[in-house]
N, CA, C and O atoms as CSV, one atom per row, in Angstrom:
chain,resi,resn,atom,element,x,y,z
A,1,UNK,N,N,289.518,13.681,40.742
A,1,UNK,CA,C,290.552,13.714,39.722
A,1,UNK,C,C,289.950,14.275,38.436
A,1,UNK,O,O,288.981,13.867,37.796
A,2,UNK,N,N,290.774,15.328,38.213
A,2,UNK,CA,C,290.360,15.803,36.787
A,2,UNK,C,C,290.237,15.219,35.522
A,2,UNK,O,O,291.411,15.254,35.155
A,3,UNK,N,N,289.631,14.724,34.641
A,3,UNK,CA,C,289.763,14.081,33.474
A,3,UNK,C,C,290.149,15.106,32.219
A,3,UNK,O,O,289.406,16.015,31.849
A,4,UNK,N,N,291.448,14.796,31.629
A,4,UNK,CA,C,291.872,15.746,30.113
A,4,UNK,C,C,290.674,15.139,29.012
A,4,UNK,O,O,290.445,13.957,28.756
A,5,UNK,N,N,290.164,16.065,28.595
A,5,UNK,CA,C,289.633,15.774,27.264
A,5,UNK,C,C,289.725,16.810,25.912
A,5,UNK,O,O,289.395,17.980,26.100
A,6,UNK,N,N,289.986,16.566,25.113
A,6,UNK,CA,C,290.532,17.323,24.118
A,6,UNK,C,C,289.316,17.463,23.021
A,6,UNK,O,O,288.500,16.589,22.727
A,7,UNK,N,N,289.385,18.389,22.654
A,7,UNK,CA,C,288.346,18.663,21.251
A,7,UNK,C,C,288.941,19.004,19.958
A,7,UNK,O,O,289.731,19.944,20.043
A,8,UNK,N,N,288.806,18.561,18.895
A,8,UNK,CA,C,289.349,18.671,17.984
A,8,UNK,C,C,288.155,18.935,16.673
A,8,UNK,O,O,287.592,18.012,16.085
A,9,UNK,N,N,287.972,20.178,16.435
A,9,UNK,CA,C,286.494,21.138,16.159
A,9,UNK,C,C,286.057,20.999,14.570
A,9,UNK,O,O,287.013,20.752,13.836
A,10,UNK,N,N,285.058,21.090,14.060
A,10,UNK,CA,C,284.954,20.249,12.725
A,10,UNK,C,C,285.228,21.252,11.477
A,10,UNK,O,O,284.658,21.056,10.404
A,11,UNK,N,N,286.247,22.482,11.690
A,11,UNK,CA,C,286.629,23.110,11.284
A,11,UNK,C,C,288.397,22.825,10.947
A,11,UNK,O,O,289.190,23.437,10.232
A,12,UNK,N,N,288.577,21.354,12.013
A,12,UNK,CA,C,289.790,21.682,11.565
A,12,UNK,C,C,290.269,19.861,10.782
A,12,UNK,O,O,289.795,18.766,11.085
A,13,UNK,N,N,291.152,20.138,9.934
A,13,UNK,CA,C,291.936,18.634,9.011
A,13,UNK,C,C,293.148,18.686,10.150
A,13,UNK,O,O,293.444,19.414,11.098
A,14,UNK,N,N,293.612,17.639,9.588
A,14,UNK,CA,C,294.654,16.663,10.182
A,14,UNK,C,C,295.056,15.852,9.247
A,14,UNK,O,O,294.209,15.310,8.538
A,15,UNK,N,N,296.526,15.586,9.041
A,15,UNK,CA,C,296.703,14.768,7.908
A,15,UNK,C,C,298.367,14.621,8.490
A,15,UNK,O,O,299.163,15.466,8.898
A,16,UNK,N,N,298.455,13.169,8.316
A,16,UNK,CA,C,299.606,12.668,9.586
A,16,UNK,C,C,299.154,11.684,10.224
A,16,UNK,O,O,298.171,10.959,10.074
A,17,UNK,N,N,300.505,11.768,11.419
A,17,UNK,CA,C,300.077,11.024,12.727
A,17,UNK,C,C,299.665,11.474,14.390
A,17,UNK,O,O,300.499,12.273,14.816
A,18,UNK,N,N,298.788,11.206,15.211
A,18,UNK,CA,C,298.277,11.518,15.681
A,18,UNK,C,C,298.105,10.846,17.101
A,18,UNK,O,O,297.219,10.019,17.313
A,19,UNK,N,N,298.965,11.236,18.010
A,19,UNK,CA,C,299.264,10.835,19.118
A,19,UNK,C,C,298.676,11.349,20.134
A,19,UNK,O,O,298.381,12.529,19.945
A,20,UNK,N,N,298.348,10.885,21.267
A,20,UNK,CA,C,297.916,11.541,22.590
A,20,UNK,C,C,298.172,10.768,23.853
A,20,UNK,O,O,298.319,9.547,23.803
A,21,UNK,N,N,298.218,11.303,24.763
A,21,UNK,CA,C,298.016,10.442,26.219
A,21,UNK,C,C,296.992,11.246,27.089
A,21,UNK,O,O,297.166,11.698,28.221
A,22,UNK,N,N,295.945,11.312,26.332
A,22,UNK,CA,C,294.504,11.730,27.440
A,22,UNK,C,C,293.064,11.669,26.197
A,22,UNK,O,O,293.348,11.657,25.000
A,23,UNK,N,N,291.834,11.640,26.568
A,23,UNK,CA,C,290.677,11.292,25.795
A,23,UNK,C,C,290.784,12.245,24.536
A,23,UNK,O,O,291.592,13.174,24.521
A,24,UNK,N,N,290.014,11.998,23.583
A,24,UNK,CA,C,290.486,12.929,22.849
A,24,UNK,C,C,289.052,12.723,21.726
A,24,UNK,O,O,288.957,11.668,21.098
A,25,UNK,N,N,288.058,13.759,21.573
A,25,UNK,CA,C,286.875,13.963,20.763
A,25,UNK,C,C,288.021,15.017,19.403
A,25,UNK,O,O,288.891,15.880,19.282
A,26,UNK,N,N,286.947,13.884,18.540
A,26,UNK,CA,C,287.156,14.843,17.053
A,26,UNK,C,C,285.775,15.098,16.303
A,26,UNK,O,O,285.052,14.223,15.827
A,27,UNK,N,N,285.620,16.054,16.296
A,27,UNK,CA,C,284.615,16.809,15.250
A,27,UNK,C,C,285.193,16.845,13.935
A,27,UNK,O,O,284.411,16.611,13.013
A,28,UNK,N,N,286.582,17.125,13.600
A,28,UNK,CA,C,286.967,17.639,12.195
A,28,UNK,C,C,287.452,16.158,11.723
A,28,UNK,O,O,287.194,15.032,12.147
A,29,UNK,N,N,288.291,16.663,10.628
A,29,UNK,CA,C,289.089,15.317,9.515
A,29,UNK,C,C,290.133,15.117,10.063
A,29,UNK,O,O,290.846,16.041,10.453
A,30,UNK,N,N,290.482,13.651,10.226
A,30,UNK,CA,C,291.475,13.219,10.021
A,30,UNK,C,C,291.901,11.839,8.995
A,30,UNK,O,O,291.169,10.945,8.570
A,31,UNK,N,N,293.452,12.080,8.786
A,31,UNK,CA,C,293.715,11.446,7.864
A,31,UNK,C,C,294.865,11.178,8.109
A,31,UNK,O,O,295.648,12.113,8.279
A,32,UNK,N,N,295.269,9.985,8.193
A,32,UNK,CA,C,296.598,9.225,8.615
A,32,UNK,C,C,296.664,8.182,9.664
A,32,UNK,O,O,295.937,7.249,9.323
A,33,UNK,N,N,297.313,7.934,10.945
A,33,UNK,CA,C,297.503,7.222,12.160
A,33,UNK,C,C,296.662,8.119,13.585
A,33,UNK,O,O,296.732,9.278,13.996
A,34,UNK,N,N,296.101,7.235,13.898
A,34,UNK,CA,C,295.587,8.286,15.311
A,34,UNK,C,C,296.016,6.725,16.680
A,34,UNK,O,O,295.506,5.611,16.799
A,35,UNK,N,N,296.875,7.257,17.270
A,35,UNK,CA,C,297.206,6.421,18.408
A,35,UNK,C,C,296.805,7.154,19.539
A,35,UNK,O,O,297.181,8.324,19.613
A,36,UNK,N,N,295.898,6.532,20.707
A,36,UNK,CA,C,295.984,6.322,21.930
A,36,UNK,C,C,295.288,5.644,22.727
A,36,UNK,O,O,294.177,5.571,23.251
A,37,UNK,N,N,296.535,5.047,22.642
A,37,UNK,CA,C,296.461,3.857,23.481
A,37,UNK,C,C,295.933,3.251,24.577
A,37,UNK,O,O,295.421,2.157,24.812
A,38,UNK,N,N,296.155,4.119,25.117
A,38,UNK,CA,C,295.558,4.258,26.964
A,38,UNK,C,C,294.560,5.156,27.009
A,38,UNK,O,O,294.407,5.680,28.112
A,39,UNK,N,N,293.478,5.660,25.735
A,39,UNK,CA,C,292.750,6.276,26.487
A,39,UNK,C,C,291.129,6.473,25.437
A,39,UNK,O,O,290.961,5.479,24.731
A,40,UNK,N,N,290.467,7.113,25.339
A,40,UNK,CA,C,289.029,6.853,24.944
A,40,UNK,C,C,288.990,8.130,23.835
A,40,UNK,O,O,289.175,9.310,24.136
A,41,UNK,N,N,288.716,7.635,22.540
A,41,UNK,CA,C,288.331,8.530,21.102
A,41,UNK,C,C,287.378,8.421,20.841
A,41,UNK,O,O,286.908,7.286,20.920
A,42,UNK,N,N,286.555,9.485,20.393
A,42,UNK,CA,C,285.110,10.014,20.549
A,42,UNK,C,C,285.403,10.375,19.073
A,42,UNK,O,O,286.219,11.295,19.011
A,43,UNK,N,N,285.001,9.948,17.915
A,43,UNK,CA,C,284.396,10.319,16.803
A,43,UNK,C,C,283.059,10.924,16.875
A,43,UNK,O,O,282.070,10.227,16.646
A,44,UNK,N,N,282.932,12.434,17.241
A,44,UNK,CA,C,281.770,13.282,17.113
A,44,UNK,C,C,281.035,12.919,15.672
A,44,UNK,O,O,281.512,12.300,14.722
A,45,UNK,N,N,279.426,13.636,15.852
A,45,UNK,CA,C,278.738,13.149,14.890
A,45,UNK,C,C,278.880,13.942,13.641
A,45,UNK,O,O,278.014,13.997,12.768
A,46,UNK,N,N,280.450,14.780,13.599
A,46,UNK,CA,C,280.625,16.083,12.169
A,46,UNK,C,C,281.769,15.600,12.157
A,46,UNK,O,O,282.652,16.379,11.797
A,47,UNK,N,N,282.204,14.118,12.546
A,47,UNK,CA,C,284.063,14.252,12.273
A,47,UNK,C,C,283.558,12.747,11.099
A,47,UNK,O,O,282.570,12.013,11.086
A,48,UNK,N,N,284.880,12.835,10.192
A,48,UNK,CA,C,285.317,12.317,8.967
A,48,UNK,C,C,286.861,11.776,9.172
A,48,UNK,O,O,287.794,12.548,8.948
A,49,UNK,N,N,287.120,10.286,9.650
A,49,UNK,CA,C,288.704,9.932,9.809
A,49,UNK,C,C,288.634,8.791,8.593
A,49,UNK,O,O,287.625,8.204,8.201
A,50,UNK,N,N,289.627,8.690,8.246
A,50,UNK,CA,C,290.517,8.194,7.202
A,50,UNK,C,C,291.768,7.745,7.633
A,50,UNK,O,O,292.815,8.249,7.226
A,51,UNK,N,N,291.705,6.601,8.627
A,51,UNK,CA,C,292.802,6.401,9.425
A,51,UNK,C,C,292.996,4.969,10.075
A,51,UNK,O,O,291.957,4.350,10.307
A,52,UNK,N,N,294.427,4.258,10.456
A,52,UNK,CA,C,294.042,3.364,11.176
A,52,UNK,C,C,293.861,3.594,12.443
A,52,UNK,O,O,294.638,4.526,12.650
A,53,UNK,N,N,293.248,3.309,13.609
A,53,UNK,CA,C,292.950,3.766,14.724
A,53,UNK,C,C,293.551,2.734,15.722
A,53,UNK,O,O,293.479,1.522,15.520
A,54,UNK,N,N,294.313,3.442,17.112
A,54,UNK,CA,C,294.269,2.440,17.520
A,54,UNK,C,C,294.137,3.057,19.159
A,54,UNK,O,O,295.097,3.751,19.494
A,55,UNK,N,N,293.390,2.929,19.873
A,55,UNK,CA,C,292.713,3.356,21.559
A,55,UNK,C,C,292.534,2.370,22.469
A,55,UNK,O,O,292.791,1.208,22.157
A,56,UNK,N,N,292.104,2.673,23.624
A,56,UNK,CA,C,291.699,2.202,24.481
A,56,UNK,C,C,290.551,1.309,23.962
A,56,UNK,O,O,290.384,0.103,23.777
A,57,UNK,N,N,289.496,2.978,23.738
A,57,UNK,CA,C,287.950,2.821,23.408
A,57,UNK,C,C,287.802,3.609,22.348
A,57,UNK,O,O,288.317,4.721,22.235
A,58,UNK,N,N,286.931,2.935,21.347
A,58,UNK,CA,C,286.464,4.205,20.178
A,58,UNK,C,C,284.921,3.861,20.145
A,58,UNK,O,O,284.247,2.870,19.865
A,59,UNK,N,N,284.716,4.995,20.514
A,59,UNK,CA,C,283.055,5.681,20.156
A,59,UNK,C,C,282.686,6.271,19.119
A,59,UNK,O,O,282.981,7.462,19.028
A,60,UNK,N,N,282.007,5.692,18.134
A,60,UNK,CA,C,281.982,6.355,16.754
A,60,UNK,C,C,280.006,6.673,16.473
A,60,UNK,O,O,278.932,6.072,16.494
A,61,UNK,N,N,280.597,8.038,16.227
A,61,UNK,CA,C,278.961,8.800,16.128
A,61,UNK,C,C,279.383,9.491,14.246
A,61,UNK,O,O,278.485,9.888,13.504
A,62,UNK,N,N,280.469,9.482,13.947
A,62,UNK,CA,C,280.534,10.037,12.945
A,62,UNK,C,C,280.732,9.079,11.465
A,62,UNK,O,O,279.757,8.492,10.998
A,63,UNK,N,N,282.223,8.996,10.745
A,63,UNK,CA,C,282.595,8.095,9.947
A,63,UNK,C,C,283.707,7.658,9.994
A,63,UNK,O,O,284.430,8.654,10.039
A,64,UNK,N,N,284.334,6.752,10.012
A,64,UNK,CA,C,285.478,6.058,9.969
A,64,UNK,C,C,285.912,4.990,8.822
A,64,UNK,O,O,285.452,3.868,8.609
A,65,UNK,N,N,286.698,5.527,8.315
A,65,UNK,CA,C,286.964,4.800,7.426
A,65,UNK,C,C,288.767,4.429,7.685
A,65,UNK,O,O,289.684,5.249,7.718
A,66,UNK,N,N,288.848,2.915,7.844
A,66,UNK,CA,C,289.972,2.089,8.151
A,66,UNK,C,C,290.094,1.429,9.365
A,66,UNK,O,O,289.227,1.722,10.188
A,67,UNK,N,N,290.694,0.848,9.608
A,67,UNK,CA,C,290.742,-0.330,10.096
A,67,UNK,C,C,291.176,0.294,12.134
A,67,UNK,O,O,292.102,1.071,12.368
A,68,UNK,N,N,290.242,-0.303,13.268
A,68,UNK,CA,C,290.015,0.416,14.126
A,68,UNK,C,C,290.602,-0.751,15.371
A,68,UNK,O,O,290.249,-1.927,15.284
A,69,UNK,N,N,291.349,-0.369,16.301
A,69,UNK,CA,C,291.622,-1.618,16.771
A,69,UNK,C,C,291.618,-0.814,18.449
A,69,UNK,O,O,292.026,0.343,18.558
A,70,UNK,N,N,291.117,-1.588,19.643
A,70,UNK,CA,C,290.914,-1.255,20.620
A,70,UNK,C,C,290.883,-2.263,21.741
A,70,UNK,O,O,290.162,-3.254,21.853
A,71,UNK,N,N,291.945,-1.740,22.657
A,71,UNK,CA,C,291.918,-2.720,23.925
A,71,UNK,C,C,290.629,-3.294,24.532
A,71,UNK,O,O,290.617,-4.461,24.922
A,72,UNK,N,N,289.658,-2.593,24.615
A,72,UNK,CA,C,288.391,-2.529,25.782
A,72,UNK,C,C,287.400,-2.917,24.782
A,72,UNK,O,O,286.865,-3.998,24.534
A,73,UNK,N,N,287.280,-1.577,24.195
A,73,UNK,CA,C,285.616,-1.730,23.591
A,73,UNK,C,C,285.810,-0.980,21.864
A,73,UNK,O,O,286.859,-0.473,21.469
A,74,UNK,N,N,284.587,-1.080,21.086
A,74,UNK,CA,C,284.245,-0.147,20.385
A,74,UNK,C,C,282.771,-0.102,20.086
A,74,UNK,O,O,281.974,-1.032,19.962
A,75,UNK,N,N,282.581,1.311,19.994
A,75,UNK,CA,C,281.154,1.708,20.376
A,75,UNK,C,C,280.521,2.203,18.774
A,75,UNK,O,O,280.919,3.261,18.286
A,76,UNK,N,N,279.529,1.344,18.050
A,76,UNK,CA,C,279.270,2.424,16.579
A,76,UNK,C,C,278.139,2.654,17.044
A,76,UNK,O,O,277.542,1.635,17.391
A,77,UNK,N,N,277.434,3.909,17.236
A,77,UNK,CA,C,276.584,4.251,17.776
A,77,UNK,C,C,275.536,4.719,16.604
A,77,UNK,O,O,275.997,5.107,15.531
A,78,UNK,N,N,274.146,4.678,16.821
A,78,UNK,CA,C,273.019,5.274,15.712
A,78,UNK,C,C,273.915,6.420,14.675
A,78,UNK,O,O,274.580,7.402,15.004
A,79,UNK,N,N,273.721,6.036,13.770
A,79,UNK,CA,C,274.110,6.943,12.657
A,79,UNK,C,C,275.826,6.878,12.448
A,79,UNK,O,O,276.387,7.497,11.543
A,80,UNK,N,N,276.386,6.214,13.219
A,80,UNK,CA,C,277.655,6.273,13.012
A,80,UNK,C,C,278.714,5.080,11.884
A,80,UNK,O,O,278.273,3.960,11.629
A,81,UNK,N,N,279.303,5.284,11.645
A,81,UNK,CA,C,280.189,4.740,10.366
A,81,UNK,C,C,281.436,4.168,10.304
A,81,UNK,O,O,282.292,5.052,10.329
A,82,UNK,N,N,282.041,2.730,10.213
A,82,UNK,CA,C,282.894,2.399,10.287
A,82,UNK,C,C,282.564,1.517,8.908
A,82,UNK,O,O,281.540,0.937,8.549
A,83,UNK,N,N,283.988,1.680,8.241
A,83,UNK,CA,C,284.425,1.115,7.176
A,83,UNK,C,C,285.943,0.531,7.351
A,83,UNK,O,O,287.003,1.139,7.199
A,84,UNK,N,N,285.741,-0.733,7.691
A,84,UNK,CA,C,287.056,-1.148,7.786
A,84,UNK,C,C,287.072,-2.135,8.381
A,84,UNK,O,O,285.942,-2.623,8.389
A,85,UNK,N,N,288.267,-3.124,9.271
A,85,UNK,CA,C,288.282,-4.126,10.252
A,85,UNK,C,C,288.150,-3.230,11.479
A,85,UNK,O,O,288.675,-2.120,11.557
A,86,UNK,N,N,287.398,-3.804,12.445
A,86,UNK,CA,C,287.299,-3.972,14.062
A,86,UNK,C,C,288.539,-5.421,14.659
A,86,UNK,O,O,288.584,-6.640,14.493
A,87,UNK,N,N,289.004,-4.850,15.061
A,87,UNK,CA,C,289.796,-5.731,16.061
A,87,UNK,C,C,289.522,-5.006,17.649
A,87,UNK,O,O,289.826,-3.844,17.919
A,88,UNK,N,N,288.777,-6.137,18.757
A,88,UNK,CA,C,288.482,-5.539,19.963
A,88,UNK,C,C,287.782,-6.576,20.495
A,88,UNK,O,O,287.162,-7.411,19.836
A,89,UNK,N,N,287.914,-6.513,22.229
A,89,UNK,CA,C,287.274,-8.148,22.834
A,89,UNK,C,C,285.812,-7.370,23.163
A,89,UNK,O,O,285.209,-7.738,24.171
A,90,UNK,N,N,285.396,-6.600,22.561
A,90,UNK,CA,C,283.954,-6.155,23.063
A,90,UNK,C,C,283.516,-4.958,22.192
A,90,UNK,O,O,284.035,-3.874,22.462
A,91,UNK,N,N,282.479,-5.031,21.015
A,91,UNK,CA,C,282.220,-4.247,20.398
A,91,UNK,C,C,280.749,-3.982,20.412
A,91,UNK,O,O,280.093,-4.742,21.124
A,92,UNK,N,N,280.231,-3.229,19.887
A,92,UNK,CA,C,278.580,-2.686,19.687
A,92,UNK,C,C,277.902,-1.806,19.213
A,92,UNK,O,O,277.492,-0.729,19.645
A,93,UNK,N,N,277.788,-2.428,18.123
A,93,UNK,CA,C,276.899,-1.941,17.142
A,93,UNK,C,C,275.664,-1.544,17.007
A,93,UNK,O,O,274.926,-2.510,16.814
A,94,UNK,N,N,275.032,-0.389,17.025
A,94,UNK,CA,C,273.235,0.065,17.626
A,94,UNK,C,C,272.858,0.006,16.493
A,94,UNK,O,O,273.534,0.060,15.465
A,95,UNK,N,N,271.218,-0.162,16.679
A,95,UNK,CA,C,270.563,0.026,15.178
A,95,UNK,C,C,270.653,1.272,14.291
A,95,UNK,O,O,270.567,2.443,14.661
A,96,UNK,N,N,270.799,0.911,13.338
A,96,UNK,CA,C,270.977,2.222,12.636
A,96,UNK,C,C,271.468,2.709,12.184
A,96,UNK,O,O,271.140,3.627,11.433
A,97,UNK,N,N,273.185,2.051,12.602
A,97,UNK,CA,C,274.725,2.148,12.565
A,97,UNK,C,C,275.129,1.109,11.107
A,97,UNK,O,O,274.650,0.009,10.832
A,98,UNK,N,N,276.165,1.905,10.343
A,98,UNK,CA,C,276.352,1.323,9.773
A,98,UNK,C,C,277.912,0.836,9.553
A,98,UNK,O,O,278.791,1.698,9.550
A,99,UNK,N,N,278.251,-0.575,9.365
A,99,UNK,CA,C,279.651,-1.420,9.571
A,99,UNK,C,C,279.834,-1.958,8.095
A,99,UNK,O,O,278.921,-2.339,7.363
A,100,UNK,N,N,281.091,-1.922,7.815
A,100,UNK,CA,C,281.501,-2.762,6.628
A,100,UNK,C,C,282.912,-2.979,6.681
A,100,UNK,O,O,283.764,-2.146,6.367
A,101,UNK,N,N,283.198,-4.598,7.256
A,101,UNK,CA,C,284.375,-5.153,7.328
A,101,UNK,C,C,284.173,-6.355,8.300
A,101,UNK,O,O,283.093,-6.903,8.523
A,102,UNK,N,N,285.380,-6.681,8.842
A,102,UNK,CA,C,285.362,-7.890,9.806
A,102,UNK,C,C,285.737,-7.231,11.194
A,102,UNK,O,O,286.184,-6.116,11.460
A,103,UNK,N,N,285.417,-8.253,11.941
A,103,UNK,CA,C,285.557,-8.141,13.610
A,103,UNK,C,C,286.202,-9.252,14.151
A,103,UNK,O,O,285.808,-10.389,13.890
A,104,UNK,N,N,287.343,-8.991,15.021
A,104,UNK,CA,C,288.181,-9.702,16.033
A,104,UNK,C,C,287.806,-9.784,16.943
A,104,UNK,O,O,288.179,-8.843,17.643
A,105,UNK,N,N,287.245,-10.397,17.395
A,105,UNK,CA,C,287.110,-10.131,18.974
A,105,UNK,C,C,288.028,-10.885,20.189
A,105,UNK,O,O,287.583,-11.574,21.107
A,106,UNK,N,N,289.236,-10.595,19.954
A,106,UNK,CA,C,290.447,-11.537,20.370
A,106,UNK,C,C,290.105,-11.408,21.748
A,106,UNK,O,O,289.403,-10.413,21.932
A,107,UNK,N,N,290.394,-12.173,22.960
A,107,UNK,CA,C,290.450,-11.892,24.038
A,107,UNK,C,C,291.590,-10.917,24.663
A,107,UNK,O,O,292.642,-10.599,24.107
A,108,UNK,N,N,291.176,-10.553,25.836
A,108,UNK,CA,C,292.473,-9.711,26.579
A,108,UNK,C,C,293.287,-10.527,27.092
A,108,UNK,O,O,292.779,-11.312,27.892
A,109,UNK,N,N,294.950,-10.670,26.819
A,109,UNK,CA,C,295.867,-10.858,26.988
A,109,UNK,C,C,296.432,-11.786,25.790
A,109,UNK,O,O,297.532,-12.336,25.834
A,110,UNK,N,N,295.529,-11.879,24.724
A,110,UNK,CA,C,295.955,-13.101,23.478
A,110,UNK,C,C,296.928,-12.020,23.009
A,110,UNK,O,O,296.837,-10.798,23.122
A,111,UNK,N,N,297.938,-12.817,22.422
A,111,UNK,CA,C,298.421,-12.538,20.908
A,111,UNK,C,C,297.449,-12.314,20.079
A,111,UNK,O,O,296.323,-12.751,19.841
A,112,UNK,N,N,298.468,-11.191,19.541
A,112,UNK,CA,C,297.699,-10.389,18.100
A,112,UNK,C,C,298.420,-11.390,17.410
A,112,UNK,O,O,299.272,-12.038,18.018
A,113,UNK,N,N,298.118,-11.653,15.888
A,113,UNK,CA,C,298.799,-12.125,14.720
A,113,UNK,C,C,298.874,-13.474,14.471
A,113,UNK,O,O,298.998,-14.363,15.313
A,114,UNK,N,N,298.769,-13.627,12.881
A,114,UNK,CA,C,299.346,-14.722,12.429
A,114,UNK,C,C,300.480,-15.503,13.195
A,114,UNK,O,O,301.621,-15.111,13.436
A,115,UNK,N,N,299.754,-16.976,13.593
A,115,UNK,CA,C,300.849,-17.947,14.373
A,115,UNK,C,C,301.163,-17.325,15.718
A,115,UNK,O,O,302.300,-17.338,16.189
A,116,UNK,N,N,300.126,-16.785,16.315
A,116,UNK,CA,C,300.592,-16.820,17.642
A,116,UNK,C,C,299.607,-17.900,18.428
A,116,UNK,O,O,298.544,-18.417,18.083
A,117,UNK,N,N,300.226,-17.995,19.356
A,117,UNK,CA,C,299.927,-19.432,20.240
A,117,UNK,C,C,297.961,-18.863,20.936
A,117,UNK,O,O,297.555,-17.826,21.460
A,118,UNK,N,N,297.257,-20.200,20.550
A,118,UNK,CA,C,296.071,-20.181,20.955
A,118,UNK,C,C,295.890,-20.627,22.433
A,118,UNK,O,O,296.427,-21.648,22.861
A,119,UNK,N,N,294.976,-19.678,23.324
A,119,UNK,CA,C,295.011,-20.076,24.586
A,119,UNK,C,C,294.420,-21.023,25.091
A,119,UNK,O,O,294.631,-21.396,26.246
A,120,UNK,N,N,293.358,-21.705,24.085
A,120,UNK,CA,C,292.529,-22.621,24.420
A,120,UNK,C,C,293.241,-24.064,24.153
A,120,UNK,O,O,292.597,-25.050,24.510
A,121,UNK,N,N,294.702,-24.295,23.469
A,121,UNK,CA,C,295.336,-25.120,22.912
A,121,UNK,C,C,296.480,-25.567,24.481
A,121,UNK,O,O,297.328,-24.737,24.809
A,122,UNK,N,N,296.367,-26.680,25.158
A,122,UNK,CA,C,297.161,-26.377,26.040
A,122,UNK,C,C,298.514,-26.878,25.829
A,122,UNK,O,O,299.491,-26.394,26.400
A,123,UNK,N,N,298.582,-28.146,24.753
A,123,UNK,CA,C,299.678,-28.836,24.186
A,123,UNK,C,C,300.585,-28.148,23.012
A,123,UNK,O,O,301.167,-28.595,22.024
A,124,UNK,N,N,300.426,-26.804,23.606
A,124,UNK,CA,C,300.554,-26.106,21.263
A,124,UNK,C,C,302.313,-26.396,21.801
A,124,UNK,O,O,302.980,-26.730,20.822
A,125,UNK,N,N,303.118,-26.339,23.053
A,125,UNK,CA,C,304.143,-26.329,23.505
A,125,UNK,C,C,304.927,-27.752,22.521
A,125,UNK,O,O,305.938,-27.502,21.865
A,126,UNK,N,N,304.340,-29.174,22.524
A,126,UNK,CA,C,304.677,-30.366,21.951
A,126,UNK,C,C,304.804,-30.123,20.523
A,126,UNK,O,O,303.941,-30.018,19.651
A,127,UNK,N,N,306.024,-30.058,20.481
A,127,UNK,CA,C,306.421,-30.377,18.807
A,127,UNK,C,C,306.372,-31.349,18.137
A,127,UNK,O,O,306.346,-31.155,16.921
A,128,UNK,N,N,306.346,-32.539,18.556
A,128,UNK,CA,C,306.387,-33.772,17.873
A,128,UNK,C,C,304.617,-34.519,17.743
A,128,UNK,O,O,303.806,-34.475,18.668
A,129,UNK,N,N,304.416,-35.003,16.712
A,129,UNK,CA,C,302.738,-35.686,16.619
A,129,UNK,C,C,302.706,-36.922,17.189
A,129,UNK,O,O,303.493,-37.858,17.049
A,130,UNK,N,N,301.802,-36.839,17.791
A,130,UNK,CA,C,301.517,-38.494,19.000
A,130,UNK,C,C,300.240,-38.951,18.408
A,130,UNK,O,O,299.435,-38.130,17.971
A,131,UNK,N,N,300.034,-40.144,18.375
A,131,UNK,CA,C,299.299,-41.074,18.470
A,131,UNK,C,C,297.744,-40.514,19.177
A,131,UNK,O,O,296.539,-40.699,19.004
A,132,UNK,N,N,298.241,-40.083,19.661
A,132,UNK,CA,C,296.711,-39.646,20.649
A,132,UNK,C,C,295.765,-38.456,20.392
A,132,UNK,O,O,296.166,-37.447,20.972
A,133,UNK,N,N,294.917,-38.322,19.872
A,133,UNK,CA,C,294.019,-37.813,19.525
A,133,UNK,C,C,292.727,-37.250,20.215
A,133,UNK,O,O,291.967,-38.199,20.408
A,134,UNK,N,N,292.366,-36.464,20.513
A,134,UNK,CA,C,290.608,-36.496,21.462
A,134,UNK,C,C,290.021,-37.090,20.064
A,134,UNK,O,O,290.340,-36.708,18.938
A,135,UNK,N,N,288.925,-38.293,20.456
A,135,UNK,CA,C,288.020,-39.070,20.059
A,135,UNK,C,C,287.265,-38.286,18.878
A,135,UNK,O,O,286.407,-37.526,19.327
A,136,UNK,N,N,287.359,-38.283,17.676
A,136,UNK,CA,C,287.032,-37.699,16.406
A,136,UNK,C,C,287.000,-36.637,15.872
A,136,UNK,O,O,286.213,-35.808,15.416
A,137,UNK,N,N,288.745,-36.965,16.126
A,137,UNK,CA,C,289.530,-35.486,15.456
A,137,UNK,C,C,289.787,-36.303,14.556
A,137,UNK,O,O,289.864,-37.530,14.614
A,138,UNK,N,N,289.970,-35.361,13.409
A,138,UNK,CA,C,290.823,-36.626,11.938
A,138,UNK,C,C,291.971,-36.402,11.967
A,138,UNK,O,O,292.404,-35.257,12.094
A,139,UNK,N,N,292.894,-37.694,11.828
A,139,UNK,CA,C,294.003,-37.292,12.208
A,139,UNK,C,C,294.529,-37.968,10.429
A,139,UNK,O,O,294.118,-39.022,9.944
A,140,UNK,N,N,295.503,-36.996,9.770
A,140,UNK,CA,C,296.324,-37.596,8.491
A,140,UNK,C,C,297.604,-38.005,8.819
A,140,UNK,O,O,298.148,-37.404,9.745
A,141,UNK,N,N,298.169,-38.843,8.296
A,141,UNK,CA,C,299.536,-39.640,8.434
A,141,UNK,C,C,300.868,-39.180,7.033
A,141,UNK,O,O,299.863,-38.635,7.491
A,142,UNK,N,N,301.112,-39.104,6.782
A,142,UNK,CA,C,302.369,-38.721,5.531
A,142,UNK,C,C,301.071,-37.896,4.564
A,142,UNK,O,O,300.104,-37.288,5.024
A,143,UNK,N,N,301.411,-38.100,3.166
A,143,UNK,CA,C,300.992,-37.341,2.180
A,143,UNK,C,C,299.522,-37.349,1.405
A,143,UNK,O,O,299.301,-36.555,0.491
């Protein structure tokens, strides 16, 4: 099976949004939204994004600046640059690489977002507060 991979050459900007359904390497600038979803973005070591990202997988050899979010993995590789949040259940950072922001590392199949139900919580279903406690939890009563 053939694999699509796209090049996007460090000669060229982008400024917008930025869709695909197959792998997709950037050498040049971008600036705006880069979605895909289903598949693997290669920040070459001459590309410059300014974007929120959102892939499969992002491999970053270049710079990224904004917030990067990925089903699988994200890869900042020697010399490469992310400025922003990581949201992803598997990330990795090499020496050398440089990061500035926070990391999610939500599991696969959680809810994204504020107030969504925790999987490790098996009672989050019970609305009402009981009496019962696991053994030195603190529990408060009225005000």
């Amino acid at each position: 099976m053939e694999k699509d991979i796209v090049n996007i050459g460090k000669s060229v900007v982008i400024k917008g949004e930025l869709n695909g359904s197959e792998d997709l390497t950037i050498e040049g600038h971008v600036e705006g939204t880069i979605q895909l979803k289903e598949h693997v973005l290669t920040i070459g070591p001459n590309g410059k994004i300014k974007a929120a990202v959102f892939a499969k997988a992002v491999i970053v050899l270049g710079e990224v600046t904004g917030n990067v979010t990925a089903s699988e993995k994200v890869d900042i590789r020697d010399n490469g640059s992310v400025d922003g949040d990581i949201i992803s259940p598997r990330v990795a950072i090499a020496e050398g690489a440089h990061f500035r922001g926070s990391v999610d590392m939500q599991r696969k199949g959680a809810a994204a977002g504020p107030g969504a139900p925790k999987p490790a919580t098996p009672q989050a279903a019970a609305p009402e507060k009981t009496q019962s406690q696991p053994q030195g939890a603190p529990q408060r009563v009225g005000a």
